[in-house]
N, C-alpha and C positions, 0 to 999 in steps of 0.2 A: 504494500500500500504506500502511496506517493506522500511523504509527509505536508503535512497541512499548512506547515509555514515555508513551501519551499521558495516562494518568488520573492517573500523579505529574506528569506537566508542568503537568496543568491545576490541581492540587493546589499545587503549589508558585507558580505563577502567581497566586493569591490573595492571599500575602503582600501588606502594603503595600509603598509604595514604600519605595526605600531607597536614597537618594543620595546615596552614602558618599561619593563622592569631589569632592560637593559640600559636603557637611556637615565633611571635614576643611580643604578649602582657606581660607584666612584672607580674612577682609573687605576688601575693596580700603580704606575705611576706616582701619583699625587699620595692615594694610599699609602707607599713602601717609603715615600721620604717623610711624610708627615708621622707615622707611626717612630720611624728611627729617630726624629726629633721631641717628638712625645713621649717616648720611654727617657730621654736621652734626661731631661731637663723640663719636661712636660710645659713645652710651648705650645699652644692651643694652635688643633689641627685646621690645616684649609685646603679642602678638596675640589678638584679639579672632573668631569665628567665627558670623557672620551667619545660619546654618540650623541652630546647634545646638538653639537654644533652640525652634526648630520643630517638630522631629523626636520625635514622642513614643514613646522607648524602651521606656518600660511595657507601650505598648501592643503595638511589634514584637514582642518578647520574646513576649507572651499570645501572640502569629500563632504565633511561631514555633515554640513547644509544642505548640499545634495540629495545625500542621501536620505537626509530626518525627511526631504519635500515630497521623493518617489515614495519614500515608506509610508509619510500621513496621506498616500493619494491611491494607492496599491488597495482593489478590493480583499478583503482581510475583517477573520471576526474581531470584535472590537478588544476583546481580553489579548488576542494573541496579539493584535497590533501595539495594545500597551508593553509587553514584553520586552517590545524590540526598542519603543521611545524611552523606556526604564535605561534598556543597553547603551541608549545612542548618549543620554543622560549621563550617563556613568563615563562613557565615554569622552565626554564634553569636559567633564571635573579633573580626568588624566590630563587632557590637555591643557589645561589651567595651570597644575602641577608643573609640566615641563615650559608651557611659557613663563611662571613664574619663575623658575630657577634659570632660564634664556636673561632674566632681566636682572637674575644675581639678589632676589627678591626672598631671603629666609623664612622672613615671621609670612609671607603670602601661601609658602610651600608646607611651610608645616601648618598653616590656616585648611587649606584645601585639602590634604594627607588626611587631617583629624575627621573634615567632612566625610570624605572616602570611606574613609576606614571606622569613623567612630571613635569614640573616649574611651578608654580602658575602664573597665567595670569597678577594675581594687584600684585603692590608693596606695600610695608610695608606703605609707604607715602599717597598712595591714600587708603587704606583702612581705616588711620589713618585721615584723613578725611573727610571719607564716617561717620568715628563713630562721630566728630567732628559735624557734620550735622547732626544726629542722637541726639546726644543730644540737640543739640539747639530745633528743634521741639519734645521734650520728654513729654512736655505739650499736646501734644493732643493725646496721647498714654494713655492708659488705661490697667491693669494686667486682669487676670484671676483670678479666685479662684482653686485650685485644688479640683478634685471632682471624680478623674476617679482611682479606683485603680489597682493593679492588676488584682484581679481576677473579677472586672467590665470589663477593658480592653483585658481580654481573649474570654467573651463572646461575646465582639465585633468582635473580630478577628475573633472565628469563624463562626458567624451569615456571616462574608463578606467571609472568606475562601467556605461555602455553600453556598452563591448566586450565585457563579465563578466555583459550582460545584466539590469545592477540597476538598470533603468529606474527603478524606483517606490523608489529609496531619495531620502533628503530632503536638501539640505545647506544648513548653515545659517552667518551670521556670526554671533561671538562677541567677548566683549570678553575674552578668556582667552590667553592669550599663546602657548599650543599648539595644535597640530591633535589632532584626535582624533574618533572614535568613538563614538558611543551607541546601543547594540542592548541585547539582552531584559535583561541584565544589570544596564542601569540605568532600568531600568523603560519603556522608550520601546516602541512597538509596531510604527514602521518606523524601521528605521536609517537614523539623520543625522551624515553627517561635518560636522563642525563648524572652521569656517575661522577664526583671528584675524581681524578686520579689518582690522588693522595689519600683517599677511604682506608679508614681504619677505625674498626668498632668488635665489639665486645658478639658473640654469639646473641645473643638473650637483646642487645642493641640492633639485631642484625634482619632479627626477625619483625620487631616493632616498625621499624623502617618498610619492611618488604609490607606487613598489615597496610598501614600510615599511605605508602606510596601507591602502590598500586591495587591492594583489595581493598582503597578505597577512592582515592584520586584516579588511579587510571579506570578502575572499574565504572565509578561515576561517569568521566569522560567517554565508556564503552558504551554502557548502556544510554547516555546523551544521544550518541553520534548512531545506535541505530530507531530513536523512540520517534514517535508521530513526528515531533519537533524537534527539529536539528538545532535551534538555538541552545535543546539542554547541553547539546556534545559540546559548544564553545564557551556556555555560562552563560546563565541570565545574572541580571545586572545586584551587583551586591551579594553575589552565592559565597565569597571568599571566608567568610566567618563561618558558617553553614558548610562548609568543605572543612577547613582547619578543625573545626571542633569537632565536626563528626569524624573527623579521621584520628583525633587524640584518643576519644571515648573508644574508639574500634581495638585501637592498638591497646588499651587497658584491660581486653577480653581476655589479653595473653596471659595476663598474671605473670607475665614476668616483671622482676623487680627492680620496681624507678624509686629516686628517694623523693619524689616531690610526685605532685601532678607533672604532667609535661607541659611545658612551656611557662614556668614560673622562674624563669631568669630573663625570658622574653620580656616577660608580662610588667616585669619588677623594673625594667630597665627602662620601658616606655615609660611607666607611672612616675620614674624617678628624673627624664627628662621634660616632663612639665615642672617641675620645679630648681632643675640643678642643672649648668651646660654641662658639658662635654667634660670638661675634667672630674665634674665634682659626681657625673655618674661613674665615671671611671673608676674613682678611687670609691667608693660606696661598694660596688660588685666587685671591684679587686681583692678589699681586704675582704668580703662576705666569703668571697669562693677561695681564696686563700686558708681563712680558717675552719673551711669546711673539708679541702684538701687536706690539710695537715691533722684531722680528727679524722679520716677515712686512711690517713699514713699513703696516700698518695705518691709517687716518686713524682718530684720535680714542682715541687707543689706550688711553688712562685712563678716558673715560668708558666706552667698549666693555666692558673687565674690570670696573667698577664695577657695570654693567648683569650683566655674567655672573656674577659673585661673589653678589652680591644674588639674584639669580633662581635660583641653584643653592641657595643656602640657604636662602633662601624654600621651596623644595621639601622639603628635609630636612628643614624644621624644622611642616610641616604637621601640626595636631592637635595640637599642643605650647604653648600659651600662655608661658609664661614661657624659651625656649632658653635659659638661660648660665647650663646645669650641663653637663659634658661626659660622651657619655653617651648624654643627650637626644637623640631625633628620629626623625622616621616615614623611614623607609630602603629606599623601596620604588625608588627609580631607579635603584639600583644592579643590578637584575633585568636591564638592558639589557645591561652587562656579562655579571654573571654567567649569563642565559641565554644569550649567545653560547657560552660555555664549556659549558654544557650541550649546546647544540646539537651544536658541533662535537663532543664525545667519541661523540652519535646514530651522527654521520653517520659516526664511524671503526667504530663497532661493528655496522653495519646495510649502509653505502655510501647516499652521499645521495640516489641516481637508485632505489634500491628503495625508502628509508622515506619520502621526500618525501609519495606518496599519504596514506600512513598518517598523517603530520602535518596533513595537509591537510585531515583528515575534518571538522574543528570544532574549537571551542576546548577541547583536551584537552591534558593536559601529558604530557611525556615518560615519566612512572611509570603511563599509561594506555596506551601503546603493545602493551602483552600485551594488553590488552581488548581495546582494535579492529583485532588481528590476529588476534585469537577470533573477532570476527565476521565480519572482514573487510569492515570501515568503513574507505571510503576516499574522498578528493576530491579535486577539481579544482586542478590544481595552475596555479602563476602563468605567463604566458606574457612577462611582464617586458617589455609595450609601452610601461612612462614613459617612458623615454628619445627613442622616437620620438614619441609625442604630446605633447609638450615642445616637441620642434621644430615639429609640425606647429602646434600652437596658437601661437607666435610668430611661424613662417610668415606665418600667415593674418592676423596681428594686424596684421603689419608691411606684408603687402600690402594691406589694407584702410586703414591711413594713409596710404600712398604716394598710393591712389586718391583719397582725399576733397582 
């Protein structure tokens, strides 16, 4: 059956590209000198952005006009036509974001980020707390070993991309320090998980990831790209929280052992840059993960948090050239948090084993949930085999050494 929103998909599919979450991340460049001057002497960072100047907004902007005039004139039922004005919206707010930071325009970029993304649900004080608690029972917490590496963690990926069926998805190394995702949204036309080359994580991390990534982000994006409405495959507008948090909650099926919620350094660091620039969240998470490090007897326990403090703020502070006004900074990781809490309120007002389908349909957020119980759009839900393909693929890794 011919999907029902195909002639705004192929309409909206015209835009140019638009590689926001390339064009906000900071140049490895600008990055590696200002880092070596901020550990050095901790002279407050100023980042530099390698795709901004590529990107020509002018001309998005013309697309985008464009396009909002064919979509509001395109015979179309009136709900699906909203879907796509919600996207083109959403759309409009990215570019706000990348012409503000074109104009070198801070408090504009983290103004429009906050809009995007939303205010973090905790405050700097209760997270500051939550880790306060965390440490005192850090005794009964125990590390991993790292055991998983790249190219062990690729063959996981795809052993679980072919359980799901997604033979023809691509995967690719990166020099980017996260795993992640690139489907219709960021312009690619087969979805390629994208691997650090530098991956290095714990078995019991190995698997959470493989839940998180793909039996839930990719499966979303599967069951999107074949449902009535192909805008679920690319994301309706605002689904990012409603993806993030239903993928924390999935990966906590595992029972395997985290000492926090997931993404409560995320969560802490955004909360903590509405009130403190750039240095002063720095050193707040440095010494926090410091002496969480050193009560977990951690090796190298100062660089480790040095590495994590940096890297968490390097995130906040994305699209922001100048951080060290407090305030400042693109606050979109705190979503991992705060969609958990989304989530879980779904699943008390629905029960998780009825709404799960309905989340499942594609990348739709929890305020689309009446939608696609109007039509009764629903999908494939995770069968949560990382954990066993984890072992299998070390399995095999370890009997094939033994043999040679």
């Amino acid at each position: 059956m011919e999907p029902i929103d195909l002639p705004l998909y192929k309409t909206l599919q015209t835009l140019p590209a638009f590689p926001f979450a390339n064009i906000v991340r900071q140049s490895a460049k600008s990055t590696r000198v200002a880092r070596e001057r901020f550990l050095l002497d901790r002279t407050p960072p100023s980042f530099a952005f390698h795709q901004l100047d590529r990107f020509d907004a002018a001309a998005y902007l013309t697309a985008l006009k464009s396009v909002h005039d064919r979509i509001a004139s395109l015979p179309a039922e009136e709900d699906i036509r909203s879907l796509y004005l919600e996207k083109l919206s959403e759309l409009s707010t990215r570019l706000n974001i990348v012409n503000a930071m074109k104009r070198k325009d801070d408090a504009a970029v983290s103004t429009f980020a906050d809009h995007l993304f939303g205010a973090p649900l905790q405050t700097a004080q209760e997270l500051s707390s939550e880790f306060d608690s965390l440490l005192a029972r850090s005794h009964e917490l125990h590390t991993h070993q790292d055991r998983v590496n790249a190219e062990s963690f690729e063959r996981m990926v795809r052993a679980t991309l072919d359980y799901y069926d997604l033979h023809h998805w691509n995967i690719r190394f990166t020099n980017h320090p996260s795993i992640s995702i690139a489907h219709g949204d960021d312009g690619v036309k087969i979805p390629t998980v994208k691997i650090p080359k530098k991956f290095l994580s714990s078995r019991a991390r190995a698997a959470r990831l493989l839940t998180h990534e793909i039996e839930v982000h990719g499966l979303r994006t599967a069951n999107g790209m074949t449902s009535q409405i192909l805008l679920l495959g690319r994301g309706l507008a605002n689904y990012i929280t409603t993806d993030e948090g239903l993928a924390v909650a999935m990966q906590q099926r595992l029972k395997t052992e985290e000492s926090t919620d997931p993404g409560f350094w995320d969560a802490w660091t955004a909360a903590l840059s509405k009130e403190l620039d750039f240095r002063g969240c720095f050193e707040t998470i440095f010494t926090a993960r410091k002496k969480l490090n050193v009560a977990l007897h951690i090796e190298n326990a100062n660089e480790e948090a040095l590495d994590t403090a940096w890297r968490l703020c390097l995130r906040v502070s994305r699209g922001i050239h100048h951080p060290n006004v407090p305030g400042f900074g693109f606050r979109r990781d705190h979503l991992y948090r705060s969609g958990l809490l989304h989530i879980r309120k779904v699943f008390d007002v629905y029960g998780e084993k009825n709404i799960l389908p309905t989340l499942f349909a594609g990348h739709a957020s929890v305020n689309h949930i009446p939608f696609l119980q109007s039509r009764n759009i629903i999908g494939r839900i995770p069968d949560f085999v990382g954990t066993r393909i984890v072992k299998e693929i070390l399995r095999s890794e370890k009997n094939r050494t033994a043999q040679q």
